[in-house]
C-alpha positions as CSV (number, residue, x, y, z in Angstrom):
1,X,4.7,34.6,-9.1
2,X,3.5,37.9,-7.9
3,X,1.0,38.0,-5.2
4,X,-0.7,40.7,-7.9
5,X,-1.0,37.7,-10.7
6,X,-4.0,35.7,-11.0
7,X,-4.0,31.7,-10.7
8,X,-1.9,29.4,-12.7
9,X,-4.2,26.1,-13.8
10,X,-1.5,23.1,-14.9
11,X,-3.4,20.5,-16.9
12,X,-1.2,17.8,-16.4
13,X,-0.6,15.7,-19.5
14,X,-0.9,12.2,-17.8
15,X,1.4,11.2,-21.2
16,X,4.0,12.8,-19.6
17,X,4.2,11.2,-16.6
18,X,7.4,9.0,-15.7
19,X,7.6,6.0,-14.0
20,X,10.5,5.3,-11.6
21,X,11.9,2.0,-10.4
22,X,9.8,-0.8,-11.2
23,X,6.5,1.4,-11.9
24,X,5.1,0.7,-15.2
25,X,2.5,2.9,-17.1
26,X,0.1,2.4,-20.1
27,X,-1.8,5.5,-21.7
28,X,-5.6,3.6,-22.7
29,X,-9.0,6.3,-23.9
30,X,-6.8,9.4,-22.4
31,X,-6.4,7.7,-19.0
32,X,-3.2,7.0,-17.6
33,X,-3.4,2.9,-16.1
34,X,-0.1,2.3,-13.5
35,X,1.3,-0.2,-11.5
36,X,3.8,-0.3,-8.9
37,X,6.7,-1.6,-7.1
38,X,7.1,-2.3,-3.3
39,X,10.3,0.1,-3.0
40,X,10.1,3.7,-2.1
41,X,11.8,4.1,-5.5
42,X,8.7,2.8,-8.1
43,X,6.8,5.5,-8.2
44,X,5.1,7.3,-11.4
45,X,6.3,11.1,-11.4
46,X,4.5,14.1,-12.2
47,X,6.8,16.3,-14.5
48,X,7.6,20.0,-13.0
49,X,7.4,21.6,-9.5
50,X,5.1,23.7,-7.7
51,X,5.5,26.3,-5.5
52,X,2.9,27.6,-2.1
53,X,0.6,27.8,-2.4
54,X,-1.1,25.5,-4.7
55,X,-4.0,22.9,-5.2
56,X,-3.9,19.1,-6.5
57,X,-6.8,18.2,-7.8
58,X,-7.1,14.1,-9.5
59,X,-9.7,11.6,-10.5
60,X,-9.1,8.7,-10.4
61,X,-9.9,5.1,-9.4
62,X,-8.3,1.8,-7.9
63,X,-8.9,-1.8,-7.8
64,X,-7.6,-2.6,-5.0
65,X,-5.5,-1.3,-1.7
66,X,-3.7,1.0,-1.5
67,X,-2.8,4.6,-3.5
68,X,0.4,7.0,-2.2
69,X,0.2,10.8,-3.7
70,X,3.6,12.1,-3.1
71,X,3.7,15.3,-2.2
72,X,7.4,17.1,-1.7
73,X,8.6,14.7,0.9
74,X,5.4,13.9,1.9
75,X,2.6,11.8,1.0
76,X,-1.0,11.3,1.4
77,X,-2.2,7.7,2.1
78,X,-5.3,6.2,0.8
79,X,-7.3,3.0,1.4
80,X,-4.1,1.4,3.3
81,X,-6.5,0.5,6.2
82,X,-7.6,1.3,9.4
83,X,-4.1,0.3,11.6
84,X,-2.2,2.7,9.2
85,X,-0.8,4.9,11.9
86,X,0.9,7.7,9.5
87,X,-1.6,8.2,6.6
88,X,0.2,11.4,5.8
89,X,3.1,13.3,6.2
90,X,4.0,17.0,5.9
91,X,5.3,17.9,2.3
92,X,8.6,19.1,3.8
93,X,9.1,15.0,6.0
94,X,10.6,14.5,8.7
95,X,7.5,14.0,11.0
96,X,8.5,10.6,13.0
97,X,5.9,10.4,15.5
98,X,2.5,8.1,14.5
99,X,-1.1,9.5,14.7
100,X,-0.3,13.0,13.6
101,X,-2.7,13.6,10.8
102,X,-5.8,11.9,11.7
103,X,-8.3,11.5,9.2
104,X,-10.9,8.6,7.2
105,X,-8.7,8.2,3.9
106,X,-10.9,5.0,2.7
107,X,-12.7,5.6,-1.1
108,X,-14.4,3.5,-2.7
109,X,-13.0,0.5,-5.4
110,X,-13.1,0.4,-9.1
111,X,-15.0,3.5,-9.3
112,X,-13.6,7.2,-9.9
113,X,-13.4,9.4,-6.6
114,X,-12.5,13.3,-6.7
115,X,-10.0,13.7,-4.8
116,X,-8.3,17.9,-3.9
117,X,-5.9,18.3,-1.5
118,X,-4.8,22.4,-1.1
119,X,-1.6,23.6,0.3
120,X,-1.9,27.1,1.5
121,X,1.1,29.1,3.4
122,X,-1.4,29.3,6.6
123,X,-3.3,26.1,6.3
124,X,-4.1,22.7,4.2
125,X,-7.4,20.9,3.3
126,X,-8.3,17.7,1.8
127,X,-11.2,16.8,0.3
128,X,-12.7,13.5,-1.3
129,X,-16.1,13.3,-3.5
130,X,-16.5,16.8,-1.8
131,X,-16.1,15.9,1.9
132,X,-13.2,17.8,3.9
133,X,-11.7,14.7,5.3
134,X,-9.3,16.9,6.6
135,X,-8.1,20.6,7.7
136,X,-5.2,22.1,10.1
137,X,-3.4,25.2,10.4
138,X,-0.5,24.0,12.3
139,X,1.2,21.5,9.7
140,X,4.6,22.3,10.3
141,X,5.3,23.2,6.6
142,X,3.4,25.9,7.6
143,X,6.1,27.6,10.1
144,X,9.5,26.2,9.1
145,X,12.0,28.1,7.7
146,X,13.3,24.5,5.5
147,X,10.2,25.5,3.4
148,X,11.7,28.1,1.5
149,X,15.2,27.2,1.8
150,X,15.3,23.3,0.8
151,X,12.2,23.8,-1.7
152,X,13.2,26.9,-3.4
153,X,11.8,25.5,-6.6
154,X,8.8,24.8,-5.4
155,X,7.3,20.9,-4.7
156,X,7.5,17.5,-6.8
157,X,4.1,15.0,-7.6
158,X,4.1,11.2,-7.7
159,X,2.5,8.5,-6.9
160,X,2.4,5.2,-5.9
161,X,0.5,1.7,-5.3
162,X,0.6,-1.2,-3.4
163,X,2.5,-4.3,-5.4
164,X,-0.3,-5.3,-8.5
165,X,-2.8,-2.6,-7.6
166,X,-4.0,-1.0,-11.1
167,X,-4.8,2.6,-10.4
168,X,-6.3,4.7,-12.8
169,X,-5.8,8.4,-13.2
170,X,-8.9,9.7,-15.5
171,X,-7.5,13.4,-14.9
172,X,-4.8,15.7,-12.8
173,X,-4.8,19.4,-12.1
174,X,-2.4,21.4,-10.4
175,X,-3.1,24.9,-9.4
176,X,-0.8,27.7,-8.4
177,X,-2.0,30.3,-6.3
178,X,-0.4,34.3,-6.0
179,X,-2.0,34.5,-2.7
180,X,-3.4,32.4,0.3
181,X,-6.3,30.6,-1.4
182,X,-9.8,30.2,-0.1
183,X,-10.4,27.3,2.1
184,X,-14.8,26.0,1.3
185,X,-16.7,25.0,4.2
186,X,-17.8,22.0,3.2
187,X,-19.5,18.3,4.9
188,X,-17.0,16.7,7.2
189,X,-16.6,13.0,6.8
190,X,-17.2,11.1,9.9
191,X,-13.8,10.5,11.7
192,X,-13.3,6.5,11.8
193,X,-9.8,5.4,13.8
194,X,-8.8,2.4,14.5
195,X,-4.3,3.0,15.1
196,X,-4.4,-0.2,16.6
197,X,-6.9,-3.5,16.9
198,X,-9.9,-3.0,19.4
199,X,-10.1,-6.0,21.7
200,X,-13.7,-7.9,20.7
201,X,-15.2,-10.7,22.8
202,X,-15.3,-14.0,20.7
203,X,-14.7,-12.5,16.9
204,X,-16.1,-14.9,14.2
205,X,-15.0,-14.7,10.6
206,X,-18.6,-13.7,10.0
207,X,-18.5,-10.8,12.5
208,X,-15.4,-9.6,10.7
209,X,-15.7,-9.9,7.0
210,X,-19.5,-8.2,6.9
211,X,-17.8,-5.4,4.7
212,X,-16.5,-7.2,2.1
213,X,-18.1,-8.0,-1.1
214,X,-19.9,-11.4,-1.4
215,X,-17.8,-12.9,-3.4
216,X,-15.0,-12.2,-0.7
217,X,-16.7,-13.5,1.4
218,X,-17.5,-16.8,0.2
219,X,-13.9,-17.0,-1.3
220,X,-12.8,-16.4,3.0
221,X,-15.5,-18.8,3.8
222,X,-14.1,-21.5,1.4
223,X,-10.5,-21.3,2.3
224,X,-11.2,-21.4,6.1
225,X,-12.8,-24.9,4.8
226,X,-9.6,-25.8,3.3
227,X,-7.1,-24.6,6.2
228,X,-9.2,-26.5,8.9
229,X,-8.9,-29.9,6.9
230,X,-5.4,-29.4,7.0
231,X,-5.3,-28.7,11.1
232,X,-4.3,-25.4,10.6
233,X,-5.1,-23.1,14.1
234,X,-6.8,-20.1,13.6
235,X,-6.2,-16.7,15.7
236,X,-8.5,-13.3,15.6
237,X,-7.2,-10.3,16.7
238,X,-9.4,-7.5,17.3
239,X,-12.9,-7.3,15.4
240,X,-15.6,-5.3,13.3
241,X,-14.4,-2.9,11.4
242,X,-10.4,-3.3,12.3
243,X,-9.2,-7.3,12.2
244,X,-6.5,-9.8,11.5
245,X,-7.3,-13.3,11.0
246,X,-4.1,-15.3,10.9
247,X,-4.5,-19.2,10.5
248,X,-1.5,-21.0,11.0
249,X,0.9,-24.3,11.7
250,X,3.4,-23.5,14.2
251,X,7.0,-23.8,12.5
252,X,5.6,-24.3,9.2
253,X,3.4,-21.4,7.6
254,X,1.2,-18.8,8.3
255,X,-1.5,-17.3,5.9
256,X,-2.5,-13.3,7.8
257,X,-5.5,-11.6,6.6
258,X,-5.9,-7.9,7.8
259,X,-9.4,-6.9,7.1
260,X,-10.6,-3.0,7.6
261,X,-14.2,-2.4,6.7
262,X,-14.5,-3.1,2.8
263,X,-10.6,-3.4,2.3
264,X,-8.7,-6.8,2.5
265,X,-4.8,-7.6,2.4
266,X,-3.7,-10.9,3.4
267,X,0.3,-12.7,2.7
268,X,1.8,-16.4,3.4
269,X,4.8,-16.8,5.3
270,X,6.7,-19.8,5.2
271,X,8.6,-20.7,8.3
272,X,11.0,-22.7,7.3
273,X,14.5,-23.0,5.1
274,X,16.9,-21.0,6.5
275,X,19.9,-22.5,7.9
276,X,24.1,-22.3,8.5
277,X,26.3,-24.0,5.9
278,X,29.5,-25.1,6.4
279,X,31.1,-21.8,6.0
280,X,28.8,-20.6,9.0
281,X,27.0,-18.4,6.1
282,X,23.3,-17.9,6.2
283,X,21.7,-20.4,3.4
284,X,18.2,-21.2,2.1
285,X,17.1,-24.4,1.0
286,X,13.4,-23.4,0.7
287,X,12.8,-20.8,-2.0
288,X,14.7,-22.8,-4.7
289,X,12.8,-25.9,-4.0
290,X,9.8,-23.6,-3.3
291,X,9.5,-22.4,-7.2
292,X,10.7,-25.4,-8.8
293,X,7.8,-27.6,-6.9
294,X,4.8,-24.1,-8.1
295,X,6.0,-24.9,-11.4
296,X,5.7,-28.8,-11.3
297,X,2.2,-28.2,-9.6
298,X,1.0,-25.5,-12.1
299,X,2.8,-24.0,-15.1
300,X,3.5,-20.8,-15.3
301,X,2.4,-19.8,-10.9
302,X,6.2,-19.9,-10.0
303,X,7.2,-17.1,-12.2
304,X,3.9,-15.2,-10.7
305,X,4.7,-15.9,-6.9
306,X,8.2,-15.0,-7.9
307,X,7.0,-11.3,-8.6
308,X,5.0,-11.5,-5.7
309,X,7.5,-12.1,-3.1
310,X,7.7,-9.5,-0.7
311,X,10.6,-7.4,-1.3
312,X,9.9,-4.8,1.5
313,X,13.1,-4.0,3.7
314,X,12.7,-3.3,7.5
315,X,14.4,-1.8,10.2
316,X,15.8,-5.0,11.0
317,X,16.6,-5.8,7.0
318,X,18.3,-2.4,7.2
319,X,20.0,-2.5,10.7
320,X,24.2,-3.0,10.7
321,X,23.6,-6.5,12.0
322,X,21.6,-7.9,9.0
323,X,18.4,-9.6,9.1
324,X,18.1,-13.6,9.7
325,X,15.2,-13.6,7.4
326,X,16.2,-11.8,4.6
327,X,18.1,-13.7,1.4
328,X,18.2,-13.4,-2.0
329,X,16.2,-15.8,-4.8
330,X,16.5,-16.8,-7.8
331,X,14.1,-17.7,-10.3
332,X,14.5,-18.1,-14.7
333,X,17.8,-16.0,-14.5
334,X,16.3,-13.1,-11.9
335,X,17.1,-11.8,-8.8
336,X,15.5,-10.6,-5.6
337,X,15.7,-9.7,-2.3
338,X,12.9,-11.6,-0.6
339,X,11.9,-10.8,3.2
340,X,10.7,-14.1,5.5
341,X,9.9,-16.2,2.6
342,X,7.0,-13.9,2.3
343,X,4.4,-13.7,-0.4
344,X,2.1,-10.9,-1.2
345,X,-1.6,-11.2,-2.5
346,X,-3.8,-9.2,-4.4
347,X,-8.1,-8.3,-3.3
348,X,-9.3,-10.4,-6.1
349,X,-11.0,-13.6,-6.0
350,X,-8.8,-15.7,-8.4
351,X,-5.8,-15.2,-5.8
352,X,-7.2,-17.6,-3.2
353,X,-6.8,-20.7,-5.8
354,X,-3.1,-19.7,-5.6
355,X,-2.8,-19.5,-2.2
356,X,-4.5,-22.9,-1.7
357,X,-1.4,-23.9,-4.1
358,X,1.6,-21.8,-2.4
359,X,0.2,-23.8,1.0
360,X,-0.3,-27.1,-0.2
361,X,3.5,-27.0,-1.9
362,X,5.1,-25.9,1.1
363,X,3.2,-28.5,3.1
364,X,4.7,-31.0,0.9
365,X,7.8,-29.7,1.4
366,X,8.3,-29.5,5.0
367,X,6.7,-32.9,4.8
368,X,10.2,-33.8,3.4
């Protein structure tokens, strides 16, 4: 493109979109309705590239944490809470170090936010219901030769969600620019940062759930009722806005709730199962046992908990010497990798029930 031509408007035909990996993708009244995977590879791609400089602009809507647009090698982060230490990255990676791109990236749930991020060859902007949540001129796309020689074709879209989030993408825009586009001055969204948890004296529950919705809260409220009846210890880190609550039996499970102003993401981990057979291999007597016993309780919840095992790899699931706490599971003829005998839950109310479920079955089990 000539830096004589005028702008080049994409209307994205959300149709055309492709999901990756274990993404999935339903077109519904001309909106595109997604889910996700927990790999890096399930992610719903944009067809085409664009070249700098150029403007993003998307509606859309989530029900729950968290939404990834991919960007190049990048990525913009949004509602994955306040710890979330690297809540973007430049479109051309490699950026290691945390807390480079400060900015608030919480929207709101089930309701449509604007979102427009610009890319221009001297600066970037992002803006969200028509705040500038962020602006820099010193993004290192900006000055690196590796942005014209390993993204000759210009950049790739995609995005991505947290495990069982249903995001919804009402409309997507991509504009190509011939020259540096104009950057509005617009209302700046008050900066809130919490990279780590802020040390409060004497947290409650109360104190730290005061965001969430009502119904939330009563569903906290009631399982802190159940957990206590089964002695289960409860520890607080940190406060309002930025919390984890993590109630517990030593040796036996944990259920961690992290809690960032309106958004809630909580997990169980079972601490038990893994052991050396007589071939000094690494076994697991608990999964198997796990499922079978969910399905005995309830019909039908072991297949769900199956999918919601946490499949995430870390550096220690990925290191040369293996990780003790990673095996594989099998469930109806499917396999998975399954990390710490974790499971992941969803922001809704009817996933509390299940937990009460997962916990009482594994109590039962390390009863035995």
């Amino acid at each position: 493109m000539s830096m004589n031509e005028p702008a080049k408007t994409h209307s994205i035909a959300l149709d055309s979109c492709i999901p990756r990996g274990k993404a999935s993708v339903v077109m519904e009244n001309g909106a595109l309705h997604m889910t996700s995977g927990s790999d890096r590879g399930d992610y719903v791609e944009v067809p085409g590239k664009f070249k700098l400089p150029f403007r993003v602009d998307m509606t859309a809507k989530m029900d729950s944490p968290a939404l990834t647009l991919r960007i190049g090698e990048g990525y913009i982060n949004l509602n994955t809470g306040g710890m979330d230490n690297r809540r973007m990255m430049s479109i051309i990676g490699g950026e290691t170090k945390p807390n480079l791109h400060k900015f608030d990236h919480r929207v709101p749930l089930d309701e449509y936010f604007e979102l427009s991020v610009i890319y221009g060859k001297k600066a970037m902007q992002l803006i969200i219901n028509g705040e500038e949540r962020y602006f820099s001129k010193k993004d290192i796309y900006m000055k690196s030769p590796l942005t014209d020689i390993e993204f000759p074709d210009g950049f790739g879209l995609g995005l991505a969600c947290y495990k069982r989030t249903e995001v919804t993408i009402k409309s997507l825009m991509v504009t190509e620019y011939s020259d540096e586009p104009e950057f509005a001055a617009l209302p700046k969204k008050e900066f809130i940062y919490a990279p780590t948890l802020t040390k409060t004296e004497n947290p409650t529950l109360e104190d730290c759930i005061k965001d969430l919705s009502a119904e939330l809260q009563a569903c906290l409220y009631d399982m802190e009722k159940h957990l206590r009846a089964l002695k289960f210890r409860q520890k607080i880190e940190g406060g309002y806005p930025e919390s984890k609550i993590t109630f517990f039996v030593p040796k036996v499970i944990s259920y961690q709730i992290k809690i960032s102003h309106h958004l809630l993401t909580h997990r169980t981990t079972a601490m038990l199962g893994f052991y050396i057979n007589n071939a000094g291999e690494r076994a697991d007597w608990f999964n198997p046992r796990f499922l079978k016993k969910l399905e005995e309780a309830e019909p039908g919840l072991a297949g769900e908990i199956f999918h919601r095992m946490n499949e995430f790899h870390c550096a220690g699931c990925r290191g040369d010497h293996g990780c003790t706490h990673f095996n594989l599971t099998e469930y109806n003829g499917r396999n998975k990798n399954n990390c710490q005998h974790i499971v992941l839950f969803k922001m809704i109310p009817a996933d509390f029930d299940d937990i009460k479920t997962v916990i009482d079955v594994i109590f039962d089990l390390a009863k035995k």
